[in-house]
C-alpha positions, 0 to 999 in steps of 0.5 A: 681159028681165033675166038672172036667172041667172048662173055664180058661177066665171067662167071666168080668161080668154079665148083672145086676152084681153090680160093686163094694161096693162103694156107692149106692142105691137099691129098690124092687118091683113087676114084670108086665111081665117077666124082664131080669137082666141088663135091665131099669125097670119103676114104673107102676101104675098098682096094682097086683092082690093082691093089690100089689102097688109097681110095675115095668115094662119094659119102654114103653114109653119115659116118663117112661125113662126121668121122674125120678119118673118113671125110677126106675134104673136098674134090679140087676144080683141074683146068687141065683135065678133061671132064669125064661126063657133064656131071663128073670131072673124075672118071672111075679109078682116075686120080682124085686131088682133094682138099683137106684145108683151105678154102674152096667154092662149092655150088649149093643146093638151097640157100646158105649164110655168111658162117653157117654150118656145111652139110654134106649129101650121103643119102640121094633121091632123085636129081640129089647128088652124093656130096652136094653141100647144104645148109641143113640135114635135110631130114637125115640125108645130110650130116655136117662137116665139123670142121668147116664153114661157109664164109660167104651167103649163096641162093639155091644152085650158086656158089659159096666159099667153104673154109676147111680148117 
């Protein structure tokens, strides 16, 4: 069957999406717990069942956000994988990529600027999701990624380009 509609405003990007060729640095580990694409991941010092050592997680406290040996980066948007659920691209103990360097786009949940400090969810509530970037601590819930920067402005909920150096 052929499509025979289509939109004529694709959307700019998706979360996770790799910006551009340019320089960067990725890496790949194991999942704890279903991961959206898009969103920061942590280094876990849980092994898998199997043994498995190279592990990631959602942030879940703000050393896992500040201490460079434990932010791992960002999950990388895979066309070629099969969403886990609406909200997770990575099932549990599926391969993670992840973004270490570069530029990538990331939904936002309130409104952020051209240059601005990226803060990284550890602590939810509610429709709050581990790993969801902002423009602010939000109380203490969130802590900043010192090695990134948003390089463009986005409202509440649309997407900004993040440059990990």
């Amino acid at each position: 069957m052929s499509q025979t509609a289509y939109s004529a405003d694709q959307g700019l990007a998706l979360p996770g999406m790799v910006a551009d060729g340019g320089p960067s640095q990725t890496v790949s580990a194991i999942a704890s717990g279903a991961l959206a694409a898009g969103n920061g991941v942590s280094f876990s010092a849980a092994s898998s069942a199997a043994g498995v050592t190279d592990i990631c997680k959602a942030p879940a406290a703000g050393t896992d956000v500040t201490n460079a040996a434990k932010f791992l980066g960002i999950a990388i948007y895979n066309a070629g994988r099969e969403p886990h659920t609406s909200a997770a691209e990575y099932a549990d103990e599926s391969v993670v990529s992840i973004l270490r360097k570069g530029r990538i786009w990331v939904e936002v949940e309130d409104a952020v600027a051209v240059g601005g400090g990226v803060f990284c969810r550890h602590v939810a509530a509610g429709a709050e999701v581990l790993g969801a970037f902002r423009s602010d601590a939000d109380g203490s819930d969130a802590s900043q990624v010192a090695h990134a920067v948003f390089l463009t402005a986005a409202s509440a909920s649309g997407l900004a380009l993040v440059e990990l150096a």
